[in-house]
N, CA and C atoms as a LAMMPS dump frame, in Angstrom:
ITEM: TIMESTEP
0
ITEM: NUMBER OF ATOMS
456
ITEM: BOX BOUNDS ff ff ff
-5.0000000000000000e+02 5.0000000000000000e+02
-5.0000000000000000e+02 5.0000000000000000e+02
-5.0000000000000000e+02 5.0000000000000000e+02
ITEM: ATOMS id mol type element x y z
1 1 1 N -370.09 -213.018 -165.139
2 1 2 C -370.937 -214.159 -164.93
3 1 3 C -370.591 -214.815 -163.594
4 2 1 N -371.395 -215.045 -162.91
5 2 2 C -371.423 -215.79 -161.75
6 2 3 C -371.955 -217.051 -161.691
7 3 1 N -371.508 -218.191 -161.273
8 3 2 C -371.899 -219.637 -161.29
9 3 3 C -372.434 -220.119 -159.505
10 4 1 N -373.405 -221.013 -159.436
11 4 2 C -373.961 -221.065 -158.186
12 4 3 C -374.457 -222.76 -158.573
13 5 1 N -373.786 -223.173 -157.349
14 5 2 C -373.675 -224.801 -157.127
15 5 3 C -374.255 -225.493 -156.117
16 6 1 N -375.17 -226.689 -156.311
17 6 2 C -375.363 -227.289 -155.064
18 6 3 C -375.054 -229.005 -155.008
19 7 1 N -374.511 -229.552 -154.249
20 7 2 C -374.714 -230.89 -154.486
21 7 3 C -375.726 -231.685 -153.866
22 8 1 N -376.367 -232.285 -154.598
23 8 2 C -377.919 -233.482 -153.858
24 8 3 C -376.761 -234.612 -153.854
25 9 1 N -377.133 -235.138 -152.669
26 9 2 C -376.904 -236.775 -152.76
27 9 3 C -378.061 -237.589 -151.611
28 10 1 N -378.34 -238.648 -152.434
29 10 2 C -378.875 -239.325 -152.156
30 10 3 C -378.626 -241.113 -152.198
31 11 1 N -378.488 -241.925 -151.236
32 11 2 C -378.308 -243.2 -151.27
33 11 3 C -379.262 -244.628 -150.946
34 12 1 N -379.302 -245.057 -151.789
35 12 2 C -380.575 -246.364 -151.047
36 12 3 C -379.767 -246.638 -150.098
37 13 1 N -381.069 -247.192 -149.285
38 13 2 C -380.88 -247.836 -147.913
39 13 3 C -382.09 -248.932 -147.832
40 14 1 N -381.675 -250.22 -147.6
41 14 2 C -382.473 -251.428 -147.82
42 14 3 C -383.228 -252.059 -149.448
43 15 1 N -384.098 -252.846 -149.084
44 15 2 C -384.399 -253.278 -150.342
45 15 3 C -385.883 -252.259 -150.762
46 16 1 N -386.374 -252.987 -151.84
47 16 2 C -387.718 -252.284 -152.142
48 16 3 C -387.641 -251.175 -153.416
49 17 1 N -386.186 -251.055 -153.778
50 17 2 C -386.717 -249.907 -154.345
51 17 3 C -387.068 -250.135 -156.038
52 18 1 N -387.061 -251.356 -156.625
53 18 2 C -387.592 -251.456 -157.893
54 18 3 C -389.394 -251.539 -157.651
55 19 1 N -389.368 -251.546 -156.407
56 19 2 C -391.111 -252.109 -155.822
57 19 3 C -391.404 -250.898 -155.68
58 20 1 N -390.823 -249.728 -155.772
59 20 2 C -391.22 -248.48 -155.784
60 20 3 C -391.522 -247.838 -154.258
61 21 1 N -391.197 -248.962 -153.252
62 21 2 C -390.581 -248.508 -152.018
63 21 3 C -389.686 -248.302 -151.209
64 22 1 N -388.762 -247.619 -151.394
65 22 2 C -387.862 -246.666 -151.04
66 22 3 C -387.707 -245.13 -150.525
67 23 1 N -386.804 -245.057 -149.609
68 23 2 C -386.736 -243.587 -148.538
69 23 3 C -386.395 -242.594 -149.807
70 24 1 N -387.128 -241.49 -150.272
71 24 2 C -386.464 -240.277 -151.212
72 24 3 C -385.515 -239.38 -150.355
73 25 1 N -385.332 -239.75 -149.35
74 25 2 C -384.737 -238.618 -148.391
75 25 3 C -383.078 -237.983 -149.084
76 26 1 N -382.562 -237.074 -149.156
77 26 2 C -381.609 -237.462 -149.427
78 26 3 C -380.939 -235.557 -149.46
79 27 1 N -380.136 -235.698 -149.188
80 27 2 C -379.195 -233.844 -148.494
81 27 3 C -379.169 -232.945 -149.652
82 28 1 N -378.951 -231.745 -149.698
83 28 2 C -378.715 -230.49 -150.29
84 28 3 C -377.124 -230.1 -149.457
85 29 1 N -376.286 -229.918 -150.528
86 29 2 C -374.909 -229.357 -149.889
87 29 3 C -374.662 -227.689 -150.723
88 30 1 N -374.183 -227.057 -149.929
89 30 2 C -374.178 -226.023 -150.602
90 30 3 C -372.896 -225.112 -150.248
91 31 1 N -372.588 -224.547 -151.041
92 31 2 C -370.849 -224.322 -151.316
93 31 3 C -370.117 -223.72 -149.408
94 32 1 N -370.787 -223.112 -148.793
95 32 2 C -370.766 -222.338 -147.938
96 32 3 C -370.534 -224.008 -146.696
97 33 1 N -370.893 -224.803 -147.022
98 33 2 C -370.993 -226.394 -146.295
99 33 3 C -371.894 -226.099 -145.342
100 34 1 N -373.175 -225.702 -145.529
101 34 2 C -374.086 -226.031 -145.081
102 34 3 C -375.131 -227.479 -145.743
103 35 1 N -375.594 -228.268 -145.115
104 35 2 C -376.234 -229.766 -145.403
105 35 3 C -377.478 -229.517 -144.997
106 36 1 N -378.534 -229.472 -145.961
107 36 2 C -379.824 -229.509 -145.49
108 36 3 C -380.671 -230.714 -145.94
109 37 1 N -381.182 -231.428 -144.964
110 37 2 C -381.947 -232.364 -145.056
111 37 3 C -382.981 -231.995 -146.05
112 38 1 N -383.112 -233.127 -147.063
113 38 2 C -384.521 -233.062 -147.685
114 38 3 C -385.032 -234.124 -148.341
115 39 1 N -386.119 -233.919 -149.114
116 39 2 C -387.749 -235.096 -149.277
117 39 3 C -388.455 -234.67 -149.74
118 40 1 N -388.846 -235.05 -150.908
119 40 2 C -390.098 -235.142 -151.403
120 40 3 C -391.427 -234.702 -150.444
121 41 1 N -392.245 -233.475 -150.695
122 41 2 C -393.282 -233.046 -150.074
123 41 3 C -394.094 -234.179 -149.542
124 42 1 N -394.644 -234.543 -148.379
125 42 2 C -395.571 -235.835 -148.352
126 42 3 C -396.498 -235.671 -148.498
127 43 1 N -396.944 -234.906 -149.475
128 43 2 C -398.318 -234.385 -150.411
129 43 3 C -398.002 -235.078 -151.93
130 44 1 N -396.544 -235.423 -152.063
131 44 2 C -396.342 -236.053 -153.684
132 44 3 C -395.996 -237.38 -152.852
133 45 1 N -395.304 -237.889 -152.019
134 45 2 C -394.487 -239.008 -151.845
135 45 3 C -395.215 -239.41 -150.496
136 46 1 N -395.555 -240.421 -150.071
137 46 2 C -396.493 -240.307 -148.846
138 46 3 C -395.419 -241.026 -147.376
139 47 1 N -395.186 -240.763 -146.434
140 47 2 C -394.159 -241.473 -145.373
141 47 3 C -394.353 -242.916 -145.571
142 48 1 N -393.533 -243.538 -145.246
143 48 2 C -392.133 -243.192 -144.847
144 48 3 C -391.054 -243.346 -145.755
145 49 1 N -391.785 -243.507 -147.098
146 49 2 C -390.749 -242.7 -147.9
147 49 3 C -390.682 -241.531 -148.304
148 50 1 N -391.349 -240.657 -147.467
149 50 2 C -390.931 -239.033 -147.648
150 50 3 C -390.783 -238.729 -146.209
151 51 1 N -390.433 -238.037 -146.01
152 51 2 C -389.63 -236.967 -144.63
153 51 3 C -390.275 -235.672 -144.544
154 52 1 N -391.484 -235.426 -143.866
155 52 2 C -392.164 -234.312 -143.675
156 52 3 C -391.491 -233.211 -142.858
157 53 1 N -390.125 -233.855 -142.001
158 53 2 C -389.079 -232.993 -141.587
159 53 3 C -388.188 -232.223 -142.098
160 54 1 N -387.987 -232.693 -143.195
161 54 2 C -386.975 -232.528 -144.309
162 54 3 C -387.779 -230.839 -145.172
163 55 1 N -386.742 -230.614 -145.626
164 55 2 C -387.151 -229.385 -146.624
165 55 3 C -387.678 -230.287 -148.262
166 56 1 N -388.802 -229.432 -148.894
167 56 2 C -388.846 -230.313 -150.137
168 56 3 C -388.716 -229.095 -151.467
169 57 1 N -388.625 -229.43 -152.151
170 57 2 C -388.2 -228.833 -153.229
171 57 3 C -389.391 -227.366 -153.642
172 58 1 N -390.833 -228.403 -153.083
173 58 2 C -391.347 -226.691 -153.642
174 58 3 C -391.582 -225.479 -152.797
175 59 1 N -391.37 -226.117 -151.535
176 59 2 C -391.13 -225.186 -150.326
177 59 3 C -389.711 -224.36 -150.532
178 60 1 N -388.809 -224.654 -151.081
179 60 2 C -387.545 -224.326 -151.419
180 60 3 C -387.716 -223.566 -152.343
181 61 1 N -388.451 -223.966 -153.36
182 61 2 C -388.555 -222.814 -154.524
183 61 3 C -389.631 -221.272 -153.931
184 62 1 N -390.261 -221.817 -153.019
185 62 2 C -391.149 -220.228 -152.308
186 62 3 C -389.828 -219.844 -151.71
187 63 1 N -389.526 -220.17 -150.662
188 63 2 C -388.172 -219.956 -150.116
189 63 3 C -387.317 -219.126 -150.647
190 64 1 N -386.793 -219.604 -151.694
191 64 2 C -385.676 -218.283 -152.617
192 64 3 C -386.991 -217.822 -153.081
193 65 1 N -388.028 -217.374 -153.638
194 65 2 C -388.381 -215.966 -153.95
195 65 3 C -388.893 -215.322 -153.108
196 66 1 N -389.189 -216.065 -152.179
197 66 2 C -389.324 -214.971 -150.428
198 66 3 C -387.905 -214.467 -150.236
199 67 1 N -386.582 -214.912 -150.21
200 67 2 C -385.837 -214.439 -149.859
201 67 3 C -385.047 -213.502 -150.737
202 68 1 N -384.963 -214.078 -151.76
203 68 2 C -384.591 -212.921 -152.949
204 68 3 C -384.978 -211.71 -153.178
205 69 1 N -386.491 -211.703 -152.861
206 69 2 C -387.216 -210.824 -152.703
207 69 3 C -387.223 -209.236 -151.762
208 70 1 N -386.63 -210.227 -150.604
209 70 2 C -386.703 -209.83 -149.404
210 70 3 C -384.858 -209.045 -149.285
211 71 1 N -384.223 -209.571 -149.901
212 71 2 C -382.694 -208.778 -150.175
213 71 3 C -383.075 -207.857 -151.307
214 72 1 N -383.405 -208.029 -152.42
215 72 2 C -384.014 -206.394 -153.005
216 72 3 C -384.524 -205.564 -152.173
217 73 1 N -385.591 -205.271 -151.221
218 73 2 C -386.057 -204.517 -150.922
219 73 3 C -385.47 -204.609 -149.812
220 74 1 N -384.677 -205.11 -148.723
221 74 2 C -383.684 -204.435 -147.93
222 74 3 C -382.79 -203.339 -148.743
223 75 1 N -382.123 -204.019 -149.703
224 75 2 C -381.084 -203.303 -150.682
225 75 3 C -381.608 -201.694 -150.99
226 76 1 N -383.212 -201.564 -151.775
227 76 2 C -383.231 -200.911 -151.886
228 76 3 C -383.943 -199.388 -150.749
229 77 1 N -384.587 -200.142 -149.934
230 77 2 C -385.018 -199.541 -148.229
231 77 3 C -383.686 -198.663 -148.025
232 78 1 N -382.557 -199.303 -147.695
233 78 2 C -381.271 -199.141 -147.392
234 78 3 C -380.479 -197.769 -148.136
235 79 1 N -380.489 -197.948 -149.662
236 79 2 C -380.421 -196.632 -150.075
237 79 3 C -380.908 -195.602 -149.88
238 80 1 N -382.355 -195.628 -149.763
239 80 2 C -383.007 -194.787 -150.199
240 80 3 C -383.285 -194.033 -148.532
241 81 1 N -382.417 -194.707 -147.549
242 81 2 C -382.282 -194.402 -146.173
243 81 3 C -383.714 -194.751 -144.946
244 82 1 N -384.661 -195.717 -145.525
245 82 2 C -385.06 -195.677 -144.717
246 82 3 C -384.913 -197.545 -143.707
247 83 1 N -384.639 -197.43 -142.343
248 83 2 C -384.265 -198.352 -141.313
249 83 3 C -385.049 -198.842 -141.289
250 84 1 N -385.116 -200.145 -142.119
251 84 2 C -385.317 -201.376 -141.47
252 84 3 C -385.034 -201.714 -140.078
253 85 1 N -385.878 -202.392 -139.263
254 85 2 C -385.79 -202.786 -138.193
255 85 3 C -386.388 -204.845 -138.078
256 86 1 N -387.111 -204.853 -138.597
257 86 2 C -387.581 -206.463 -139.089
258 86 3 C -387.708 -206.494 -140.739
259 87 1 N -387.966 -207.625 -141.183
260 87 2 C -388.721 -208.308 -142.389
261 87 3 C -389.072 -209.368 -141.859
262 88 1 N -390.333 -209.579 -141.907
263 88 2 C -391.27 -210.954 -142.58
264 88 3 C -391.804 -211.484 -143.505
265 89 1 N -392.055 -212.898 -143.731
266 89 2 C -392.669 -213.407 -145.2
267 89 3 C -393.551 -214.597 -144.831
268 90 1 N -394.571 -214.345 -144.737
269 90 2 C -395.46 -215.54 -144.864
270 90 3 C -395.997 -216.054 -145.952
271 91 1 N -394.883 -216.55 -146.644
272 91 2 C -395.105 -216.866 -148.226
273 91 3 C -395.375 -218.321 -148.007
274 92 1 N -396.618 -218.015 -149.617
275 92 2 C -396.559 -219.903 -149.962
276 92 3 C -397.238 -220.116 -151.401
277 93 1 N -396.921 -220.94 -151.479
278 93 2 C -397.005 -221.715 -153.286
279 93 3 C -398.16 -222.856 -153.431
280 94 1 N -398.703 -222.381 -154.414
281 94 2 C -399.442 -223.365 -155.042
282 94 3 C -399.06 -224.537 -156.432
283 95 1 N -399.361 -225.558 -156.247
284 95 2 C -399.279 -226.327 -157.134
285 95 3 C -400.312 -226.627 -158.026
286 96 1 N -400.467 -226.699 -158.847
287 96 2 C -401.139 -227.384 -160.049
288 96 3 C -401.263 -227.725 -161.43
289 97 1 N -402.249 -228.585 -162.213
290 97 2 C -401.777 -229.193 -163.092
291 97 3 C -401.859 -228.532 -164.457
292 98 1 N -400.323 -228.254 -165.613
293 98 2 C -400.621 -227.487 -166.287
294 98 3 C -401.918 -228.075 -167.544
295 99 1 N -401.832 -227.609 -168.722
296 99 2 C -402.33 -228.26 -169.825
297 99 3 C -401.938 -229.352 -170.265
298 100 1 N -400.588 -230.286 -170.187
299 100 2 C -400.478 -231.481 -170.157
300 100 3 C -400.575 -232.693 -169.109
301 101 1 N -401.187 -231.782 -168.212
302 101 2 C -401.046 -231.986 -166.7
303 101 3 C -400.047 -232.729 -165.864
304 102 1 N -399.432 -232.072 -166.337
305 102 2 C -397.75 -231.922 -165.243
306 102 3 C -398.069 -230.818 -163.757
307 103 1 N -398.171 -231.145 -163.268
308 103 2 C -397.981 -230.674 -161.879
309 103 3 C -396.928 -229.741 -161.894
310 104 1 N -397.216 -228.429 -161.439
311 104 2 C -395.822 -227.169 -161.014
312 104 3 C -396.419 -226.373 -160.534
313 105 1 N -395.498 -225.724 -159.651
314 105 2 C -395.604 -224.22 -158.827
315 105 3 C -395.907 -223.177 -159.898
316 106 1 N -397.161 -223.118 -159.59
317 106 2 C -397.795 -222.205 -161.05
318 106 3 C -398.05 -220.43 -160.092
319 107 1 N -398.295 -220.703 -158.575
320 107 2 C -398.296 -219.632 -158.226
321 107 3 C -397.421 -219.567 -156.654
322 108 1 N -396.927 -218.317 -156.665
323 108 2 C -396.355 -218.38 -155.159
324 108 3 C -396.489 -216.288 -154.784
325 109 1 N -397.261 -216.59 -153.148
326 109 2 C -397.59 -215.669 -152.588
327 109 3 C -396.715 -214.994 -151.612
328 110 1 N -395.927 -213.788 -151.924
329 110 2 C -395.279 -213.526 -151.027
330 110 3 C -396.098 -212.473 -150.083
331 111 1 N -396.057 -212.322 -149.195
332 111 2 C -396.641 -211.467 -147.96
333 111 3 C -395.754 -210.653 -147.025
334 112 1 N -394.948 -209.674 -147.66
335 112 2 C -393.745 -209.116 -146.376
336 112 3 C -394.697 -208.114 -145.714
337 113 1 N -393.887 -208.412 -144.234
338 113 2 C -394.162 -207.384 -143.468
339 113 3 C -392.644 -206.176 -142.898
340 114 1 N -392.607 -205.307 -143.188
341 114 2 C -391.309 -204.644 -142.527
342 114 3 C -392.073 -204.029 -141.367
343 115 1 N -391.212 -203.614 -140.382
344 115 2 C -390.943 -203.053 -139.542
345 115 3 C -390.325 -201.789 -139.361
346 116 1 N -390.244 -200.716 -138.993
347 116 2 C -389.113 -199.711 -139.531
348 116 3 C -388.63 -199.092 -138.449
349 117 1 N -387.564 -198.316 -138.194
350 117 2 C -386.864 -197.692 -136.976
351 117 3 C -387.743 -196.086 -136.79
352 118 1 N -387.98 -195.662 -135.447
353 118 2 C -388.945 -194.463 -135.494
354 118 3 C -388.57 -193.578 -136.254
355 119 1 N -389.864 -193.217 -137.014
356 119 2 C -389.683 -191.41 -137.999
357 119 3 C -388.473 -192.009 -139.132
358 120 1 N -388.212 -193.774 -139.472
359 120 2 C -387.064 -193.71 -140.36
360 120 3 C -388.037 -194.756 -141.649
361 121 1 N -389.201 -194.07 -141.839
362 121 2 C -390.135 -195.653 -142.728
363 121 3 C -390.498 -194.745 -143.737
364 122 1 N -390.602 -195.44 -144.988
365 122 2 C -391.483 -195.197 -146.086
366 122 3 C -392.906 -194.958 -145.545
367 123 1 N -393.068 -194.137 -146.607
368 123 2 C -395.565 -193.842 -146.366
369 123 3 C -395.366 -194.834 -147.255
370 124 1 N -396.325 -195.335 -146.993
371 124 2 C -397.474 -196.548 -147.708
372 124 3 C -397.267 -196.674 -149.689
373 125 1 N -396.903 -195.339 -149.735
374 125 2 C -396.789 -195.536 -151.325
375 125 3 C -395.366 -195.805 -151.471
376 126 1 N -394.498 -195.155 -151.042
377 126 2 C -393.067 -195.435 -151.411
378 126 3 C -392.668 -197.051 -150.81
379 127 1 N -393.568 -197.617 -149.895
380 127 2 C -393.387 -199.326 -149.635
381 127 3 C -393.764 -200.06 -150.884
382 128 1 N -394.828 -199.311 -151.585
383 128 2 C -395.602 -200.363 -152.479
384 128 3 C -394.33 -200.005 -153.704
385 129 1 N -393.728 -198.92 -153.738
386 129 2 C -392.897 -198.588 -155.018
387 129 3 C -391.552 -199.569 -154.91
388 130 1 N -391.557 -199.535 -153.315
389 130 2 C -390.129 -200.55 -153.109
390 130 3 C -390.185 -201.986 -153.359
391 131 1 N -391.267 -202.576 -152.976
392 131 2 C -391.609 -204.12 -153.213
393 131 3 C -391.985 -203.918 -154.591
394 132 1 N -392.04 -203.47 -155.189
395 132 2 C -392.276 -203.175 -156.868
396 132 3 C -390.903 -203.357 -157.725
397 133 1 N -390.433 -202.181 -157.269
398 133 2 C -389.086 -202.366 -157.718
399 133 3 C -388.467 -203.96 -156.859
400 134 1 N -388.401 -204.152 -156.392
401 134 2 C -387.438 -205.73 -155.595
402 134 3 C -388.088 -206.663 -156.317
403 135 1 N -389.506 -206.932 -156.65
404 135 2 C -390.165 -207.884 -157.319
405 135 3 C -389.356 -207.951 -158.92
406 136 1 N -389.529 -206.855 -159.593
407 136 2 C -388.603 -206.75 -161.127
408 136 3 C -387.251 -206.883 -161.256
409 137 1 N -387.033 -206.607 -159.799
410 137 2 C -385.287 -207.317 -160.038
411 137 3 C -384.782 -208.806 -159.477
412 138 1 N -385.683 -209.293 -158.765
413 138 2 C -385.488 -210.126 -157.92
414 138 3 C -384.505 -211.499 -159.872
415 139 1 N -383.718 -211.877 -159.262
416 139 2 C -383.797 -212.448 -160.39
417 139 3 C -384.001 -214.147 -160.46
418 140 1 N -384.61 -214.776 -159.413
419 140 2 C -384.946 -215.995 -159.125
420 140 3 C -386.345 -215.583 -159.609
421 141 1 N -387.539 -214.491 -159.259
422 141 2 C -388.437 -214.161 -159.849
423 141 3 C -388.614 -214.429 -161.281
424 142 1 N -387.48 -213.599 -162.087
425 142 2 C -387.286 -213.374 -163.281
426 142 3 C -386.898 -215.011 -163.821
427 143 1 N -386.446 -215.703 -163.318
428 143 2 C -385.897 -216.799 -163.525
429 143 3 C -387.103 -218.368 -164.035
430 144 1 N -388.211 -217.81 -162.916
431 144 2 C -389.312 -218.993 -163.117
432 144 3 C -390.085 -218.801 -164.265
433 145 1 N -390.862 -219.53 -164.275
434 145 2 C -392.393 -219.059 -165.001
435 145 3 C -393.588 -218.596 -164.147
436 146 1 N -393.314 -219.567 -162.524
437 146 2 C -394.327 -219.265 -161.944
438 146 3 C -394.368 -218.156 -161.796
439 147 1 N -396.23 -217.757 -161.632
440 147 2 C -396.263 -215.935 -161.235
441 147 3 C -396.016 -216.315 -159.553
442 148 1 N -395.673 -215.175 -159.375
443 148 2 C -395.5 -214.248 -158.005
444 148 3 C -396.024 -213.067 -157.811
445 149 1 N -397.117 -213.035 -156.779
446 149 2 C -397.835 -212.317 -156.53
447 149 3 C -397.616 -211.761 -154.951
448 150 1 N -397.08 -210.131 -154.742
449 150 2 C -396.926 -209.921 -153.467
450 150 3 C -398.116 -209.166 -153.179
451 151 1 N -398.407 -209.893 -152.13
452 151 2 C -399.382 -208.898 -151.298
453 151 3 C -398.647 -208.06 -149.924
454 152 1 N -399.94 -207.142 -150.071
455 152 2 C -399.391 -205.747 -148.946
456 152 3 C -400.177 -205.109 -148.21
């Protein structure tokens, strides 16, 4: 078993916040001590109490299954010997409201593009078999409810 930790902190700063105006801004720490700024999407929280600079939580959740994603199918590219030379992901997530209408990342689109080293690439079918396989193992995939849908 493996355990995986992050610390949020967040602190008021000024008055306002029983008035329901207050900064949400507030860090992501993560074991490695990297600090990433973040905020509430300013699609839920509107400035300047949200931080459109900042990372927000559902951009974060496309984020790890673009990237999770994207280490399976290096992983398995890699065995199976063929050179990677790039990956891309122009992934993104949708929100909307379920049957009690709670708002969630009900869908997120991943879009990789690889690149490959000359005469060292999968044909077209053994890519679609590899992002196949990386999608069923990915285990942040396995982890949500939202679907994930890769396109190719």
């Amino acid at each position: 078993m493996a355990e995986y930790k992050a610390a949020v902190s967040w602190r008021r700063r000024g008055e306002g916040f029983l008035e329901q105006r207050y900064s949400r801004e507030h860090t992501w720490t993560f074991d490695g001590g990297v600090v990433v700024p973040a905020s509430p999407a300013p699609t839920s929280v509107r400035p300047p109490f949200s931080n459109p600079e900042c990372v927000d939580p559902e951009e974060a959740l496309v984020a790890a299954l673009s990237s999770c994603h994207m280490l399976g199918f290096l992983h398995l590219a890699s065995k199976r010997g063929f050179l990677v030379d790039a990956y891309d992901d122009e992934a993104s997530g949708v929100m909307t409201a379920n049957e009690r209408g709670v708002l969630w990342v009900s869908r997120a689109t991943l879009r990789p593009r690889a690149a490959y080293g000359e005469g060292r690439g999968p044909s077209p079918d053994e890519e679609r078999r590899l992002h196949h396989q990386a999608h069923e193992e990915c285990y942040i995939a396995n982890s949500v409810r939202t679907e994930v849908v890769v396109e190719l």
